[in-house]
N, C-alpha and C positions, 0 to 999 in steps of 0.2 A: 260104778262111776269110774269112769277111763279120765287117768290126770291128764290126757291130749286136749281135752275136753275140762279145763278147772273154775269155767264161768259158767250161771246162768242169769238171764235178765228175769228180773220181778218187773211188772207193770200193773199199778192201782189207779184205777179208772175211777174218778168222782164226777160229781155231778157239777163241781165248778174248776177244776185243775186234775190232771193226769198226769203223774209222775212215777218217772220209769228210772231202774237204776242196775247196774253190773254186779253181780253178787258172788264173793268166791265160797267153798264148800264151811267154810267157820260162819257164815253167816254177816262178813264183811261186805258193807256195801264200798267200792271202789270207787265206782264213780255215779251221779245220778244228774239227769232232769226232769223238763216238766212243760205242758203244753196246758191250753186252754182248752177243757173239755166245750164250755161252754160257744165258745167261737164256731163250731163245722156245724150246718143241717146237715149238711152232706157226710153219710158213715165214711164214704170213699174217701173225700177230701180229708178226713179226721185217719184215717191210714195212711195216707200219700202221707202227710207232714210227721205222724209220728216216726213209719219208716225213716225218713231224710233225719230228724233229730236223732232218731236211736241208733242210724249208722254210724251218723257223725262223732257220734259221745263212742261207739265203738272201735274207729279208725282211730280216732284221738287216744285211747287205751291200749291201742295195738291186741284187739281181743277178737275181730270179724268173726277168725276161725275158729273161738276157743270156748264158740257157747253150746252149752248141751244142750238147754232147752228154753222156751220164755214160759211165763207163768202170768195168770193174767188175774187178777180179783177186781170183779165187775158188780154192780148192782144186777139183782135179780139173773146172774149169774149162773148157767146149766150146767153142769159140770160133766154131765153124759154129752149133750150134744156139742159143746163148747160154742154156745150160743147166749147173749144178754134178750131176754124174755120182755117185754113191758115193761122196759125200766121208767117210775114214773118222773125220776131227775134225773135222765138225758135227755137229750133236743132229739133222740133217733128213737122214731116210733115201731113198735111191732117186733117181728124174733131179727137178730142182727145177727149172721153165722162169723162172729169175729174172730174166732178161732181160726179159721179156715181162712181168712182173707189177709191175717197176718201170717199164719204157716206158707202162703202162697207168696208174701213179699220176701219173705227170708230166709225160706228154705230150709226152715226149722222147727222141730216140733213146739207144738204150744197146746197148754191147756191151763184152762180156764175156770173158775168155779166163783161163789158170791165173795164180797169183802168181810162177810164174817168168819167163811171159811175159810177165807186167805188168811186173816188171823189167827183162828184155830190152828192151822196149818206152819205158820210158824210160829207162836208158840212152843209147839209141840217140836219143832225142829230146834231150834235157836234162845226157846226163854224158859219161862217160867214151868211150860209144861213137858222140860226134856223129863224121860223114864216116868212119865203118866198115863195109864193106859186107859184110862177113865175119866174125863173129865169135862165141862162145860165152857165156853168159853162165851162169854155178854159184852159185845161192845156197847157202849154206850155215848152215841154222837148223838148228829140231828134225827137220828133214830133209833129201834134197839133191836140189833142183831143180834144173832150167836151160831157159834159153830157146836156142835155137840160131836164128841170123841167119845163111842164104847168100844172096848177093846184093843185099842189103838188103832182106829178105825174112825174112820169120818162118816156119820151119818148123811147119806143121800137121797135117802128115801128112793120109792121106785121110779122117780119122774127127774130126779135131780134135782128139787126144794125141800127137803126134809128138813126142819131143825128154825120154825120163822118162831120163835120163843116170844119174841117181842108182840106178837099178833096172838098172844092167848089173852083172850078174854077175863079180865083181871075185876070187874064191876059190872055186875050184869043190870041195874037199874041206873039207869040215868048217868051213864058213860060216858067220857068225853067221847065226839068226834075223832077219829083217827084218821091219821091222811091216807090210809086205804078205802077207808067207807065207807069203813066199821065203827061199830062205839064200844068204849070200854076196854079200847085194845090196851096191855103193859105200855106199847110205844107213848102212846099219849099221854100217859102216865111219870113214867121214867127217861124219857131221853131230854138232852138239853131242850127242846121244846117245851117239853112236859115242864120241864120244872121252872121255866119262863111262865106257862099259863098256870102254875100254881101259886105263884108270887101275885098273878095279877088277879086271880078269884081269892085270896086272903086277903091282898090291899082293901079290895070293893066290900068285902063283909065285913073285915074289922076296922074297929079305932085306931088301935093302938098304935105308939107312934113308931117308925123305920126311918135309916137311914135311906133305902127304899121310894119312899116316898118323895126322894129328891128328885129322881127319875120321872120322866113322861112314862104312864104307865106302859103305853102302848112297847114303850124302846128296852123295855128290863128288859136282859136273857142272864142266863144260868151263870155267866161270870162275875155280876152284878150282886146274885142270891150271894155267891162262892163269897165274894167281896163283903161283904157287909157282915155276915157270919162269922169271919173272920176278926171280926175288928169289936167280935158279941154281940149282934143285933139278936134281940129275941125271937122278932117274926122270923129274920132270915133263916136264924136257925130250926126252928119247926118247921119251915118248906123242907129242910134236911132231912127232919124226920118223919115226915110224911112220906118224903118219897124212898125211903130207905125201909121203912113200913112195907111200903106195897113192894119194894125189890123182895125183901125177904120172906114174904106171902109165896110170892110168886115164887122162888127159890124151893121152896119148902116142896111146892109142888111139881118141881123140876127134878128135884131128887126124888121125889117116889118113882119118876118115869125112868132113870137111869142109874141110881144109885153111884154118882160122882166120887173122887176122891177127893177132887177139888171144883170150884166156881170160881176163876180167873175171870177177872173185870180189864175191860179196857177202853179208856176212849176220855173225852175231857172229865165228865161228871167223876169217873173214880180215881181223879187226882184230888179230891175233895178231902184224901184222907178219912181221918176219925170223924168228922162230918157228916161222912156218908156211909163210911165202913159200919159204925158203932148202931147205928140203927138197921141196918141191914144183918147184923148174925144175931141180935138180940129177936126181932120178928124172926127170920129163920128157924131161930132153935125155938122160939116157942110154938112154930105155928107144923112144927116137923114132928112126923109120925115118929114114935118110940123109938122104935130098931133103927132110925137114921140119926137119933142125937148124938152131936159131938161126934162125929164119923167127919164129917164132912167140913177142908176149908175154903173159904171166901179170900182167895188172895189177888193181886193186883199184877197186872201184865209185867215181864220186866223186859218190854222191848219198847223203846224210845220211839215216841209215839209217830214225831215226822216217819220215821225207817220201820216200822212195824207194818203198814200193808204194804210196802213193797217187797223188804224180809217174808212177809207171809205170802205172797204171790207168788216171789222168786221159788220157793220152796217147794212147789208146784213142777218149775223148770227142770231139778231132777228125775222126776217121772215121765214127761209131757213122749207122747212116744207119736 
């Protein structure tokens, strides 16, 4: 890392806003913005306007010259080809070679990979998982990702998708629907979705009464459960432990595959706290093969959630060659 060189840009590409931002080597973000994923059909049109924003926040910082590299965490994200695959929340269909088209507008290296490994990736640089050479990382949004780190090493399997954690088959009878198109998936299960359609198949089968039930059932989502739980709803709180159940099933079996030192959560659901945490290591540790008991902990991101897929993209920017 040459100090002529003391920036890189992070850019996290979602499926409704894309926010990009100046990062120095401590993992301060200097300056950032943010564009409308959802606004461009057009890939090209959705690079023209990033370019002209990310100059401008550049000129504005007095940095043009001082970046080493940009870092990019995309859905469905290739990290060999620096390519987004069939992502099925962007408006741009098919392989998108984004890598190359933003390397082409700025004359800088960039690489690319998915937004779970953007976060594994910082992490590992910047939070919770500095000097961890083993370890798993679960986000938990409108879906459930994860980065998996063995050795200190980023799993990419041979294709560059290794590591869709969220997509193991967690119910093999009578599954939910998954928004891949699969049943049974973890996703459908544990991510704020999930725990939105868990609220609404308890309401329909039981009595009992919730503050919940104030709600148009159709309109709960997971802030709603968080909320109510909170304040000691009974039902809300069993949606907790139901899905903290099946996190730490699933857990149990994610450490046989990799032997973690830790299971780093990130994303809205594991601000839930003890909510969500206390059901999740109690399932783990009983549902965990012998030789991994009490080996392994369940700890919570410490990168601040707006700044964490950008930190973890930007993190990317020092390698991007």
């Amino acid at each position: 890392m040459t100090m002529s060189k003391p920036y890189v840009v992070g850019i996290d590409i979602g499926g409704t806003n894309t926010v990009f931002g100046i990062v120095d080597a401590r993992g301060t973000i200097i300056a950032s913005g943010s564009i409308k994923t959802q606004k461009y059909n057009q890939v090209e049109d959705y690079v023209t306007d990033l370019y002209t924003e990310l100059s401008r926040l550049l000129e504005q910082e007095n940095a043009t010259d001082k970046i080493m590299g940009i870092g990019v965490g995309a859905p469905n994200g290739n990290y060999f080809n620096g390519t987004i695959e069939f992502a099925p929340n962007l408006p741009w269909k098919g392989v998108i070679p984004l890598a190359q088209m933003l390397s082409d507008r700025f004359g800088i290296p960039v690489s690319l990979t998915n937004d779970a490994n953007a976060a594994a990736i910082g992490e590992m640089t910047y939070g919770a998982a500095r000097g961890l050479k083993d370890f798993i990382m679960i986000t938990l949004g409108t879906g459930v990702g994860s980065g998996i780190v063995i050795n200190g090493q980023l799993v990419y399997g041979h294709d560059g998708f290794a590591g869709e954690l969220g997509h193991v088959i967690i119910r093999r009878t009578n599954g939910r629907l998954c928004g891949c198109g699969r049943t049974g998936c973890l996703e459908a299960y544990t991510s704020a979705t999930g725990v939105a359609r868990t609220a609404r198949e308890f309401l329909e089968i039981r009595k009992d009464d919730s503050l919940l039930r104030q709600i148009p059932i159709q309109d709960i989502t997971s802030k709603d459960v968080y909320d109510a739980a909170v304040k000691g709803d009974k039902l809300a709180s069993e949606i907790f432990d139901y899905t903290g159940t099946i996190l730490g099933e699933a857990f149990a079996d994610f450490v046989a595959f990799s032997s973690p030192k830790a299971i780093i959560l990130f994303g809205g659901l594991a601000k839930s706290g003890d909510l969500i945490m206390k059901p999740i290591c109690e399932s783990m540790e009983r549902n965990m093969l012998a030789i991994y008991k009490g080996k392994v902990k369940v700890m919570l991101s410490e990168l601040k959630e707006s700044d964490a897929a950008v930190l973890g993209a930007s993190a990317l920017g020092w390698e991007a060659k």
